[in-house]
PALUM-442615 format. One record per residue: residue in three letters; x, y, z of N, C-alpha, C, CB in turn. Coordinates in steps of 0.02 Angstrom, whole numbers, plus 32768, in hexadecimal, padded with zeros to 4 digits. Glycine has a CB too. Layout:
BEGIN
ALAXYZXYZXYZXYZ ...
***
This chain:
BEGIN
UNK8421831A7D9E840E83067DE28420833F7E12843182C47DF7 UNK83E783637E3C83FD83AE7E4E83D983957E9683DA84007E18 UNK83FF83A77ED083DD83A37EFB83BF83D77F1383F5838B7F1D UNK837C83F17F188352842D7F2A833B844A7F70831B84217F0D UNK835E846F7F78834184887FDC830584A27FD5837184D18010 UNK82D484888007829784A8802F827984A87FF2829A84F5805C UNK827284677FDD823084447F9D81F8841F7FBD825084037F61 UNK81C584327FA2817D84367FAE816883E97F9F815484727F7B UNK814F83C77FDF813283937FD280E983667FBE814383897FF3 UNK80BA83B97FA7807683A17FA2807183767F7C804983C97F93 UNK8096837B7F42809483537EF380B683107EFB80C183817EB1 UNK80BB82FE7F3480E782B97F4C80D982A07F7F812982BD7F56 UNK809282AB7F8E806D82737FC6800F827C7FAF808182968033 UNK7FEE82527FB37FBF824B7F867F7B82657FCB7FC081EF7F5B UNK7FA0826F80017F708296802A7F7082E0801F7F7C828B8072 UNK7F9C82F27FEF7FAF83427FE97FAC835A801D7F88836C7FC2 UNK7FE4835080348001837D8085802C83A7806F802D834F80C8 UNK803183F2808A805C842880758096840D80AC8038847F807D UNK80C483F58097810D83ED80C38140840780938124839680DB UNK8181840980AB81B18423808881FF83EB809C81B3847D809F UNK821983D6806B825083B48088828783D580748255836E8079 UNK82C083E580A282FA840D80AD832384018076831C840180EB UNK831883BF805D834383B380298319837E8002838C839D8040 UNK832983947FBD82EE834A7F95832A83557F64827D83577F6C UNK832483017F3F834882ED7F0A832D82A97EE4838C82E67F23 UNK831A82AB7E9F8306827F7E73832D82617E5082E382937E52 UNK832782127E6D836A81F47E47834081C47E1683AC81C47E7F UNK836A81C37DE6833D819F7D998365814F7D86834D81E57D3D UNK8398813A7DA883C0810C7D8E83CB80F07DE38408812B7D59 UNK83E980B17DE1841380877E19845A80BE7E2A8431802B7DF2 UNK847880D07DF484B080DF7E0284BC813A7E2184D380C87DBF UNK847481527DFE846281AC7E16846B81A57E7183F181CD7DFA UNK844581677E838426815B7EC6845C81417EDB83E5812F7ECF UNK8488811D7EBC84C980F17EEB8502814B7EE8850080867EA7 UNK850E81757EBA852681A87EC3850381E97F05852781B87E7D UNK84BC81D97F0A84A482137F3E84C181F77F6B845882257F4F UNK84B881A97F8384A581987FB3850281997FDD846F81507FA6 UNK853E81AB7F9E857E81A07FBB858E81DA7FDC85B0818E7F8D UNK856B81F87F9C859282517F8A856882857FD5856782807F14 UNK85328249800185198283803D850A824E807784C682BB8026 UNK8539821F807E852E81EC80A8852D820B80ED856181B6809F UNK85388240810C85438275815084F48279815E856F82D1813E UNK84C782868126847E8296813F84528259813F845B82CF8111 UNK84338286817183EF824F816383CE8254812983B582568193 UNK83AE8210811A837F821180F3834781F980E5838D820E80D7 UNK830E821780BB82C781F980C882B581E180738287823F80F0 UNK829F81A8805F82948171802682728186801A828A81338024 UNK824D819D7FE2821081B57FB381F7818E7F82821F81EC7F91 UNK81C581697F86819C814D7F54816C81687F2B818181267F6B UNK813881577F2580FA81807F0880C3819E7F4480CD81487ED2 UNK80ED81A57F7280BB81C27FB2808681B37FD780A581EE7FA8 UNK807481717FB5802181577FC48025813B8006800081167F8D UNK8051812B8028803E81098050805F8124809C804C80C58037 UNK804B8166809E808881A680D3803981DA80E080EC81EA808B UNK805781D381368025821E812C806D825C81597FB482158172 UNK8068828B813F80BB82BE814C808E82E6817E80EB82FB80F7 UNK80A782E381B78089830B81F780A6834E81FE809782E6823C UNK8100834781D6812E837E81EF81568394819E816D83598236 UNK817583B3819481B283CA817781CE8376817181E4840981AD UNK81FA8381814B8231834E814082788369813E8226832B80FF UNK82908364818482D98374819B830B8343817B82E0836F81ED UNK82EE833B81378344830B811C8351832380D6833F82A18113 UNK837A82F480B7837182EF8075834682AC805283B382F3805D UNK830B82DC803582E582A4802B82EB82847FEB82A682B38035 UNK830282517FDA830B82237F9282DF81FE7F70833581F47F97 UNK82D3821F7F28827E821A7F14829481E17EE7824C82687EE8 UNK8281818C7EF3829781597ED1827181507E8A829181217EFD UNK827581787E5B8264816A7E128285815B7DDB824D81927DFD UNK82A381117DF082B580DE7DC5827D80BC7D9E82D880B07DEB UNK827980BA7D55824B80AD7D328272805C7CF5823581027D0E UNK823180397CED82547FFA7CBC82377FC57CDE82AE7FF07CB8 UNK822D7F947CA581F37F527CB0822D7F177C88818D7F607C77 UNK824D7EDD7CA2824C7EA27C6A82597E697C83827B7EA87C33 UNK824F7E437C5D82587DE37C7582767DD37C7582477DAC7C63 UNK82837DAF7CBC82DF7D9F7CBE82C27D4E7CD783277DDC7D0C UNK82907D1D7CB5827B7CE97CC982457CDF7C8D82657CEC7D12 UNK823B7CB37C5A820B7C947C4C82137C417C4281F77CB77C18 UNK81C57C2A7C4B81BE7BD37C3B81807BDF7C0B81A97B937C8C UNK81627BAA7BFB811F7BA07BEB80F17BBD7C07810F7B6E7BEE UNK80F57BAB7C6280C07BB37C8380C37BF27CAA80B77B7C7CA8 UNK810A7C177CB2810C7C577CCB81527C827CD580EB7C517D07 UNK81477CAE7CD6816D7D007CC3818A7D117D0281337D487CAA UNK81D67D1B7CFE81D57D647D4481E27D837D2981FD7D737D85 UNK81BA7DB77D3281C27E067D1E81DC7E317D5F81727E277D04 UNK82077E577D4682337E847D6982047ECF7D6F82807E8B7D39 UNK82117EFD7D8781DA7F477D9382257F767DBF81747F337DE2 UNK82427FAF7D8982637FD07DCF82377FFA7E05829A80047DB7 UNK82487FFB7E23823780257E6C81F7806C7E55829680507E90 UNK8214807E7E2581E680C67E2181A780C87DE7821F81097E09 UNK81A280767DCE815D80767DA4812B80857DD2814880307D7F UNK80F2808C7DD080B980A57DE5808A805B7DCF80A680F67DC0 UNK8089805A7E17807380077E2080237FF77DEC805E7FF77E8B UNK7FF680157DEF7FC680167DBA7FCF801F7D857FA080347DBE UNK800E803E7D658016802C7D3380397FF27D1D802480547D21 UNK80547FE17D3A807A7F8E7D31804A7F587D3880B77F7A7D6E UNK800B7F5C7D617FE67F2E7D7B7FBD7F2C7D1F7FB57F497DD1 UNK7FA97F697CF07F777F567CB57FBE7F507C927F317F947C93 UNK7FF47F517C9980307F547C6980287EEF7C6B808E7F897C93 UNK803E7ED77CA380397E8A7CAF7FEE7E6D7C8B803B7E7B7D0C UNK7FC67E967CA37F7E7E837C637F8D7E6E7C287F4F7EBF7C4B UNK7F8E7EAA7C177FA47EB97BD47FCF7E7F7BA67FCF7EF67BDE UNK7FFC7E597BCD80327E357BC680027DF07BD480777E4B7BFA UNK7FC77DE87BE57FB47DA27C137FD77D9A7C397FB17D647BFA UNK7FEC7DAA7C6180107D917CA57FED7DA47CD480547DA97CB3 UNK7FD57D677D027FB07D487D297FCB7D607D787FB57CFC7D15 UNK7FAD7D777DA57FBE7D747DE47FA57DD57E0B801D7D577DE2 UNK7FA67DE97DF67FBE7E3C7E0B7F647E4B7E0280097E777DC1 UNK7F537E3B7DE47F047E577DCD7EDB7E737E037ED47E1D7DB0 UNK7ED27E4D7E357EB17E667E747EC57E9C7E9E7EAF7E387E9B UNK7F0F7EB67E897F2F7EEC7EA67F387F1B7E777F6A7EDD7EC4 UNK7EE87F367E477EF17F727E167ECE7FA17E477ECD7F6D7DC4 UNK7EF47FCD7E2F7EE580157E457F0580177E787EA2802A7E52 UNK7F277FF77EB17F4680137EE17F8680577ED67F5C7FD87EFE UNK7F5E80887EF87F9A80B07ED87FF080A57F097F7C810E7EDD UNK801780D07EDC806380B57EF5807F80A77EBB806A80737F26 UNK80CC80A27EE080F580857E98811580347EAB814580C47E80 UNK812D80117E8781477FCF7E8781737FD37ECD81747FBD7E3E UNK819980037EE381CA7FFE7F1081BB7FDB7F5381E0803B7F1C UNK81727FFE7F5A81597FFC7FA281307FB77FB88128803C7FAD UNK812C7F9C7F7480F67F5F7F7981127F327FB880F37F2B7F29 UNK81607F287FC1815C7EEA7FE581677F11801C818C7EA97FD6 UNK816F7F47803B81837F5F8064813E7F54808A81A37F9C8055 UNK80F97F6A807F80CD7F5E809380AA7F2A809280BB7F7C808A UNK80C17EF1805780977EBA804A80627ED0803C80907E8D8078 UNK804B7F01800F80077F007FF87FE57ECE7FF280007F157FC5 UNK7F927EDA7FFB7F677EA57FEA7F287EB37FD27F5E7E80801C UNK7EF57EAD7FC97EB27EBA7F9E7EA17E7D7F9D7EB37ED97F54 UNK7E667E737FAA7E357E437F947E677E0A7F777DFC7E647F5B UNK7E647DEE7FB47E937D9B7FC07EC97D9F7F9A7E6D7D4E7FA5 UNK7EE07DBF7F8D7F167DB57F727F627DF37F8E7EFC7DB67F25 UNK7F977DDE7F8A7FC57E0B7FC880167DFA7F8F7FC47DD5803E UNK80337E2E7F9280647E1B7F7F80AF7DE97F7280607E347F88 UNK80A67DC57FB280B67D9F7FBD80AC7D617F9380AB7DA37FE9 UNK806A7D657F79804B7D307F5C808C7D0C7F127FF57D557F3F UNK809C7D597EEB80B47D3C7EAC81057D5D7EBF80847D597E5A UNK810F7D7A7EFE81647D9C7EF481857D677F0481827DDF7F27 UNK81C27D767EC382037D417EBF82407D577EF082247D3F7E6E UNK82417DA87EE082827DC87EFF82847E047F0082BB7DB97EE4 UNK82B47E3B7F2582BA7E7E7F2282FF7E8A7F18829F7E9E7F5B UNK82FF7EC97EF183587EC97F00834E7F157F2C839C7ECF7EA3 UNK837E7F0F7F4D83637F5F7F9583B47F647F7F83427F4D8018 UNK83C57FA57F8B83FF7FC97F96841A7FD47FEB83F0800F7F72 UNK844B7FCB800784657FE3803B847F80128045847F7FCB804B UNK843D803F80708458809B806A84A5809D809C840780E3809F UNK84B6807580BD84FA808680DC852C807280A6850A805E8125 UNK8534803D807F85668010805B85548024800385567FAF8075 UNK8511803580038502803F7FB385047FFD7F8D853A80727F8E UNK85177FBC7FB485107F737F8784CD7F6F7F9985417F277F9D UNK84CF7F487F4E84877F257F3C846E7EE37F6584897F0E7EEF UNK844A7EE17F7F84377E9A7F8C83FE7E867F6484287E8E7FD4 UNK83F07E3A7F6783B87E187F49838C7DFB7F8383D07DDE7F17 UNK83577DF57F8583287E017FCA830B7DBF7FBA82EA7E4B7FD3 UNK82EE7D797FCA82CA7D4B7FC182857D547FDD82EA7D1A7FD5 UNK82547D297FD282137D3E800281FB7D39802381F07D3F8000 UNK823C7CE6804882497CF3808D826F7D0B80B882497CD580A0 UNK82A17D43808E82BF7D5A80CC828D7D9C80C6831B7D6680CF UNK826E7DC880A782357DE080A582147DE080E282157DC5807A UNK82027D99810881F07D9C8144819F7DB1812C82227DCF8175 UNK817F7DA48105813C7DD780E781067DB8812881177DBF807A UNK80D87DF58137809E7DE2816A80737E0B814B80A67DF081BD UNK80397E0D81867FEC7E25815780177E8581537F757E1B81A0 UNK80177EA58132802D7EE68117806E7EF681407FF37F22811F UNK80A07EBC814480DA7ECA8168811C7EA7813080D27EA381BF UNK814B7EA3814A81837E90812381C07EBA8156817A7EAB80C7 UNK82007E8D814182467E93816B82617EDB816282837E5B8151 UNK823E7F01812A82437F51811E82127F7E814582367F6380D1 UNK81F27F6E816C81C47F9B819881EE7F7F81DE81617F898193 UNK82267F5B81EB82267F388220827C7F39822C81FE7EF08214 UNK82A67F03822682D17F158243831C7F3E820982DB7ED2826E UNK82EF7F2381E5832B7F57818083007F9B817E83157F1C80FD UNK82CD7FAD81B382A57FFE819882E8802B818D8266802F81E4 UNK82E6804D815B831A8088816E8359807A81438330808981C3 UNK83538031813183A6800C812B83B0801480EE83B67FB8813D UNK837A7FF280C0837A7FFC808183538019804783817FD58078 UNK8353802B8013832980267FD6832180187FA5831D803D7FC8 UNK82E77FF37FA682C07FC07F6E82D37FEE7F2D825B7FB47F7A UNK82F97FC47EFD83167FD97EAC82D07FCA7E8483657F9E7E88 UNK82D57F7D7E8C82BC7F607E6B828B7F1D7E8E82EE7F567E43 UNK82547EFD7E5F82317ED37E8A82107E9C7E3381E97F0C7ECD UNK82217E4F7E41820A7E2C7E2681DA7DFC7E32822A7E207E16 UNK81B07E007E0E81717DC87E18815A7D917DF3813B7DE37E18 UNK81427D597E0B812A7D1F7DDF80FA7D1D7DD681307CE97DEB UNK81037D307D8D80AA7D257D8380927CEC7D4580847D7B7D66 UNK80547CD77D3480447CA67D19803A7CB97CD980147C897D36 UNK80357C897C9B80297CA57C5480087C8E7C3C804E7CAA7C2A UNK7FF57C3E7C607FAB7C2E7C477F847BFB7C937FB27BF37BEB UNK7F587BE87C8E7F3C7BC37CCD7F407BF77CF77F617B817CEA UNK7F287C207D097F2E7C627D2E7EEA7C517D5E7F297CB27CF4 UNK7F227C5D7D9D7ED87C447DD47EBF7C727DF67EE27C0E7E10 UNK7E867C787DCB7E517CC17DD27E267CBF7E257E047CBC7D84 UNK7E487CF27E497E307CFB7E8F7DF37D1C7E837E607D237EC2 UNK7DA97D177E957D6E7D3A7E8B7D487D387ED37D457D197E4D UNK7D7C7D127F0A7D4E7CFC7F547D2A7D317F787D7E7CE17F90 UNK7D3A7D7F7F667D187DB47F777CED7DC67F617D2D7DDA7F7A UNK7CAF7DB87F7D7C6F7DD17F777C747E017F3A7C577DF47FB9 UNK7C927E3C7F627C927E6A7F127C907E717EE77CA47E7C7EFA UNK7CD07E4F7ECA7CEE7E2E7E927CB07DFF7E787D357E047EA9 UNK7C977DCC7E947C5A7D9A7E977C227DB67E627C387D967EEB UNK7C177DF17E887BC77E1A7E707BE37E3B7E477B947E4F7EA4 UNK7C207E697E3D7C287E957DE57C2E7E567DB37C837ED37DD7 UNK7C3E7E1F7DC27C487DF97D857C0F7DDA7D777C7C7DC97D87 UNK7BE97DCF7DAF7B9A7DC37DA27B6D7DDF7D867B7C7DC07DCC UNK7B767E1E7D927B507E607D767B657E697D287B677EAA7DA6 UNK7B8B7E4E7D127BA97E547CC77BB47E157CA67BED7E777CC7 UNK7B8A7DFA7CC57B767D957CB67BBE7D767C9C7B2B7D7F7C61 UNK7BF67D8A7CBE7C447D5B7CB57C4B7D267CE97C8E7D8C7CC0 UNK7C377CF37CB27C2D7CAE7CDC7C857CA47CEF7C017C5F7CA3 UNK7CA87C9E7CB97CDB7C8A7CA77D247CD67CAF7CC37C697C5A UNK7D297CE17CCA7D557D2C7CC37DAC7D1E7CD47D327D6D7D09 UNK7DA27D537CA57DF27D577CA67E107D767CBF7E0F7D5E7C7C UNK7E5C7D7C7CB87E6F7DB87CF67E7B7DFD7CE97EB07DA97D19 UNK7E5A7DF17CB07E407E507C9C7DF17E577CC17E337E647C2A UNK7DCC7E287CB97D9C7E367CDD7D9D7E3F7D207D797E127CD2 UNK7DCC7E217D377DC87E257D797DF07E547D9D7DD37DED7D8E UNK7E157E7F7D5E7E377EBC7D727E047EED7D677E797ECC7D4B UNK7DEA7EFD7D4B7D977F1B7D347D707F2C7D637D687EEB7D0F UNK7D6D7EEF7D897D357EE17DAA7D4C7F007DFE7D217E887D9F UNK7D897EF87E067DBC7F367E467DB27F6A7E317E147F397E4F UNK7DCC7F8D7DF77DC87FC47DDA7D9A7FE77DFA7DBE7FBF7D9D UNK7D527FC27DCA7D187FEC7DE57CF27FDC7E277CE77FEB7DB3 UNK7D137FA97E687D067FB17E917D207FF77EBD7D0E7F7C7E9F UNK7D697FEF7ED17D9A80257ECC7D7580507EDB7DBF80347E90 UNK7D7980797E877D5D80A47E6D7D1580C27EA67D4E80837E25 UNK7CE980857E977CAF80967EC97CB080A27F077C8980707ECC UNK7CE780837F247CDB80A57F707D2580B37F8B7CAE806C7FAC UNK7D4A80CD7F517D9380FF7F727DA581457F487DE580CC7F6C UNK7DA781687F627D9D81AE7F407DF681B27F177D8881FB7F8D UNK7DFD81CD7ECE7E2581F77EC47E6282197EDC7E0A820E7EBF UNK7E9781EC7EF77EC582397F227ED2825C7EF77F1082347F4A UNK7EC482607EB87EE182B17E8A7E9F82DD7E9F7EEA82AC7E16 UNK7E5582BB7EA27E2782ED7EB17E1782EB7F037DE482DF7E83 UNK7E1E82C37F1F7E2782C57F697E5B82A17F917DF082B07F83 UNK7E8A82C57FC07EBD82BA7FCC7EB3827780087EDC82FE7FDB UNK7ED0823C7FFC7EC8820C801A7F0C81E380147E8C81EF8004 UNK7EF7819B80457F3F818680497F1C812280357F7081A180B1 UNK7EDA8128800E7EC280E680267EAD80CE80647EE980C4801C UNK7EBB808F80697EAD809D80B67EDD808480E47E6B808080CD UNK7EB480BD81257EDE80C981507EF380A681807ED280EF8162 UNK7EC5807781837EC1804181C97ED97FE181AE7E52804581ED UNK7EF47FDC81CC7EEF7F8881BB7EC07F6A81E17F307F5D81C9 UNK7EA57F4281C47E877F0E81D37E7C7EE282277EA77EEC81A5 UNK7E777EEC82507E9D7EC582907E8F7E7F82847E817EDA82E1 UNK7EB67E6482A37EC47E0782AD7EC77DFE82FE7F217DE38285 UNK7E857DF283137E917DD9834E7E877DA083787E827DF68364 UNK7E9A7D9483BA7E8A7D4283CC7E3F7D2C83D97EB27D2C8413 UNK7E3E7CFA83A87E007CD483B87DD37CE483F77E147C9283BE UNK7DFC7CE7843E7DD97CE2848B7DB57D3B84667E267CDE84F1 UNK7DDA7D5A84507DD77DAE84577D8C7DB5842F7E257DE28426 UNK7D947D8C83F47D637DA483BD7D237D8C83E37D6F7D80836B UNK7D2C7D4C84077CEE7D24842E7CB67D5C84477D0F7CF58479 UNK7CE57D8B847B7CDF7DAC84B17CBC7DDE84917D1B7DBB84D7 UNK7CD27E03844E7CB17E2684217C577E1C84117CDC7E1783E6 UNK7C787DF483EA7C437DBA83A27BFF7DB983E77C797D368381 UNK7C127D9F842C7BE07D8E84587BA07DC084587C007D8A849B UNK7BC77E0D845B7BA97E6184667B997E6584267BDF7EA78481 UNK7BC07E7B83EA7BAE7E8683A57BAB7E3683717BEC7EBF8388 UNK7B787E2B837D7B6C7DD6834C7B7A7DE982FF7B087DAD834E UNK7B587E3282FA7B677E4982AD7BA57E5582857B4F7E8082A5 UNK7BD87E4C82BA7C157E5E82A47C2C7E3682777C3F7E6582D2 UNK7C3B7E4382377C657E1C81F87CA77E18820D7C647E4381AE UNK7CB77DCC81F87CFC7DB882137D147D8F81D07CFB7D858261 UNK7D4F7D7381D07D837D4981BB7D977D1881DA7DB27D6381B2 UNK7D807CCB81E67DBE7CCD821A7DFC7CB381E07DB27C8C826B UNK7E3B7CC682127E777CBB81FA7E997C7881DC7E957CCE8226 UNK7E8A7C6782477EA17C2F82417E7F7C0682797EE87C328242 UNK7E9D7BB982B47E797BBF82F17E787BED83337E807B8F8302 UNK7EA97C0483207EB87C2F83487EC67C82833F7EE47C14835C UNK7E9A7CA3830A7EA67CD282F27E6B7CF882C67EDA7CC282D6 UNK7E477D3082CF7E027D3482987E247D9682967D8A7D1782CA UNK7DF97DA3823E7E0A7DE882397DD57E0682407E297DFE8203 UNK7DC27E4282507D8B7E6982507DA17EA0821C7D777E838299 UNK7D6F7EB381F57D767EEB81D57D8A7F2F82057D377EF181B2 UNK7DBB7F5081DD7DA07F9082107D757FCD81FB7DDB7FB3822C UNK7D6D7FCF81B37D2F7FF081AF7CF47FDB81B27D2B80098185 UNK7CDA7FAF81DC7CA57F9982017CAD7FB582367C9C7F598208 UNK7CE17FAA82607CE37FC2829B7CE88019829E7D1C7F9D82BB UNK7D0C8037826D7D0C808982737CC98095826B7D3A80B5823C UNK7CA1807C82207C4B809482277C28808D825F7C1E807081FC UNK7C2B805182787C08805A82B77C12808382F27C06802982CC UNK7C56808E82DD7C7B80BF83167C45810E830F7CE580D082F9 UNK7C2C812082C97C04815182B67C2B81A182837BE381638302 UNK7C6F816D828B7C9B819882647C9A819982077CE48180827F UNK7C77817781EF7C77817381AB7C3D81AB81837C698124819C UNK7C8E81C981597C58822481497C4F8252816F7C0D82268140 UNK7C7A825581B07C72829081CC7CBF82B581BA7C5D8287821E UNK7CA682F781C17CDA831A81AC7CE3834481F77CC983478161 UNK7D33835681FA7D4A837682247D8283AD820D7D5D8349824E UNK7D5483EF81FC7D84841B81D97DA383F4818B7DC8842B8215 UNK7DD283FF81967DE483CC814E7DFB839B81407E0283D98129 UNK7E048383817F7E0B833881917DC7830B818D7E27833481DC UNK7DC782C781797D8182B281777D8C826681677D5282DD813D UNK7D57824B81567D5C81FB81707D1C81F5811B7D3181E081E9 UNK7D3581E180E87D1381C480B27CD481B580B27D2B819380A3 UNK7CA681B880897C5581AC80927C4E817E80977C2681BA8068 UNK7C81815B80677C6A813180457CB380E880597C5C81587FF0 UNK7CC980FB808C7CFF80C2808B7D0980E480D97D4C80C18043 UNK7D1480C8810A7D1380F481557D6180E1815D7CD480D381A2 UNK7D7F80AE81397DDB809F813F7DF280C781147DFF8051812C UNK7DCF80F980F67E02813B80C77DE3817980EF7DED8146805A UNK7E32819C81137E3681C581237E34821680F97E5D81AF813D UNK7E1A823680EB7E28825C80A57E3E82C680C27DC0824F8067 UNK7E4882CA80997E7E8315808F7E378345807C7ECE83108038 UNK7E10835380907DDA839680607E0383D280457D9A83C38099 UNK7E3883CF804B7E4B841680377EB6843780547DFC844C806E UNK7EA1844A80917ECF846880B97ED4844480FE7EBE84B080C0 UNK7ECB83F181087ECC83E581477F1683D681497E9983AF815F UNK7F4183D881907F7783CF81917F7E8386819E7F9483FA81B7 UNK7FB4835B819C7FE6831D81B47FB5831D820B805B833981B6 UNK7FCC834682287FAD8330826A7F668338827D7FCD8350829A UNK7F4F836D825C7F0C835682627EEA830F824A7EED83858244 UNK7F0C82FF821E7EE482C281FA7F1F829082327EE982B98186 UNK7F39829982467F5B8278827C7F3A825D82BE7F8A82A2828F UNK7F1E82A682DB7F0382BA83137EBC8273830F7EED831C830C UNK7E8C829382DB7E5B825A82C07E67821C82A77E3D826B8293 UNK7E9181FE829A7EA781BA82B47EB0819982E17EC881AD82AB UNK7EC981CC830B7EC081BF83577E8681BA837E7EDA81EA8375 UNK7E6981EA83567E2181E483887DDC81A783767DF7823B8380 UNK7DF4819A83337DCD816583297DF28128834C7DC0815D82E0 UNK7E32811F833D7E5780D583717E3D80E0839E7EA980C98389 UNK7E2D811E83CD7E1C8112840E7DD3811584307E41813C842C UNK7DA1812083FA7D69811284007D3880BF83FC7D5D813E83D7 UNK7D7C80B2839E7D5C8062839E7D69803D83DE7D7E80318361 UNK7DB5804783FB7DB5801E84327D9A801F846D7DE08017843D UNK7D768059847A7D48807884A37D0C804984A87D3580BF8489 UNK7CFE804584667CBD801F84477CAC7FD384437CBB80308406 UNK7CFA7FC284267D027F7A84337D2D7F3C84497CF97F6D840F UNK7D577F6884647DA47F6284867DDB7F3F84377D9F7F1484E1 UNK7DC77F50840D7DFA7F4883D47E1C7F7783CD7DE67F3D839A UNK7E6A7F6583BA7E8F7F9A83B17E9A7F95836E7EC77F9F83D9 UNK7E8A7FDE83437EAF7FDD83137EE17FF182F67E9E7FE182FE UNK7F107FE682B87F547FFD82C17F42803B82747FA17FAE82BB UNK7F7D8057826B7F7A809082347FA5805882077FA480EC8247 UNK7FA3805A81D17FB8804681937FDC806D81677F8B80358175 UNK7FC980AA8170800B80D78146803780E481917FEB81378114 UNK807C80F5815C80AF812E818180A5815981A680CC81528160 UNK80AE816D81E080AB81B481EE80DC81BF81F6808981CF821A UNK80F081F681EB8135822B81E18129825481EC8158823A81AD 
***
């Protein structure tokens, strides 16, 4: 365990941004990470996952701690279902066909998201109706001041639409070791309510599908309209979703009737926001090497040599055009740092 000055962070954020952090260190165990975290408690420090979900504007003025804790096992079975345990530094797609693999029911709709297990609840991932929240039992997070372990429930989690009590008032406080989930082993209740999902299983006449099919059937949606970050540097996407009030969407929906919605609840409807960026006229245009996906207008993408702030700068300018356009505000969904 060597801690390395002025290490290169392209290979550790999936937008491939040339940054450099002052100090990097890869801890492989609970106890590597409970020793960094004693042995340099004076500095700051910045949490490292699998990078997917960060766009790095600057340098990294700390010591940055690259969480690759690896290991899968069941610390729960019945008849009807499993908790399976995931440490922090699996690589969340691979655990999602690993749980396949196993029949275990629940995770299917969230293949391919890239990332590792750590970050899942931090953001509450979600995909096509289904959100993490759905099957998490618990987290165990470390306390970077104290180095004790805690066990996290899924309501003190606090989980909202891509939020949780780790983006909020614990940001900074702790890090996710480990993360367990409930998942099903048989009667597995196959979510297909997305259109998407709907037509690949249609198109391959699966009346009846399972949750390999229906991991399949993400796969090669995915696939179809989100590029590669090993061949193009991206972060997924960039924008969440907005949730706004009913009176708001009215006021909308009145001007644009075409607008595809959700509603939430009675008092609450979502709008896509890559509906709203295409129409904005931003989908596929490129700006130097910053650029906005052909084929998905909520993936921001890397052509080459664009920096953190440029692809910064253009986030901005699309927030401030859609709302120009339709008085919606939208929010960013990754990190910026």
């Amino acid at each position: 365990m060597e801690i390395i000055s002025n290490y290169p962070l392209k290979n550790h954020n999936t937008f491939g941004i040339e940054a450099f952090a002052d100090e990097f260190v890869s801890v492989n165990s609970v106890n590597e990470l409970k020793e960094v975290l004693q042995e340099n408690s004076g500095k700051q420090k910045f949490i490292l996952g699998g990078g997917s979900n960060m766009l790095l504007t600057q340098n990294i003025h700390s010591l940055v701690i690259h969480v690759n804790l690896k290991g899968k096992e069941v610390v729960f079975e019945d008849d009807n279902h499993v908790h399976l345990k995931a440490m922090a530094g699996e690589n969340w797609h691979e655990f999602v066909l690993y749980t396949i693999q196993h029949n275990y029911g629940g995770l299917e709709n969230l293949s391919l998201i890239p990332g590792n297990v750590g970050t899942t609840p931090i953001q509450n991932i979600g995909a096509y109706g289904t959100e993490i929240k759905d099957t998490f039992v618990s987290c165990e997070a470390m306390d970077i001041a104290t180095q004790q372990i805690k066990i996290f429930t899924k309501e003190e989690c606090e989980f909202a639409y891509r939020e949780s009590i780790f983006k909020n008032s614990l940001k900074n406080k702790y890090i996710i070791v480990s993360v367990t989930y409930r998942l099903t082993k048989k009667d597995h209740k196959i979510n297909t309510a997305y259109g998407d999902i709907m037509a690949q299983l249609t198109e391959k006449n699966i009346i009846t599908p399972s949750i390999k099919d229906v991991s399949d059937a993400v796969i090669n949606i995915r696939q179809s309209k989100l590029p590669d970050p090993k061949e193009l540097g991206n972060s997924g996407s960039f924008f969440k979703n907005p949730i706004i009030s009913k009176e708001a969407f009215d006021l909308v929906y009145h001007k644009h009737p075409e607008m595809p919605h959700y509603i939430i609840s009675e008092t609450e409807v979502k709008v896509p926001a890559g509906w709203l960026i295409e129409q904005s006229g931003f989908k596929g245009k490129r700006f130097g090497d910053a650029g906005i996906h052909s084929r998905q207008a909520l993936v921001l993408v890397n052509y080459g040599n664009a920096t953190g702030q440029e692809l910064l700068d253009l986030s901005l300018k699309i927030q401030e055009t859609v709302y120009n356009n339709f008085g919606i505000r939208i929010e960013a969904e990754v990190n910026i740092i």
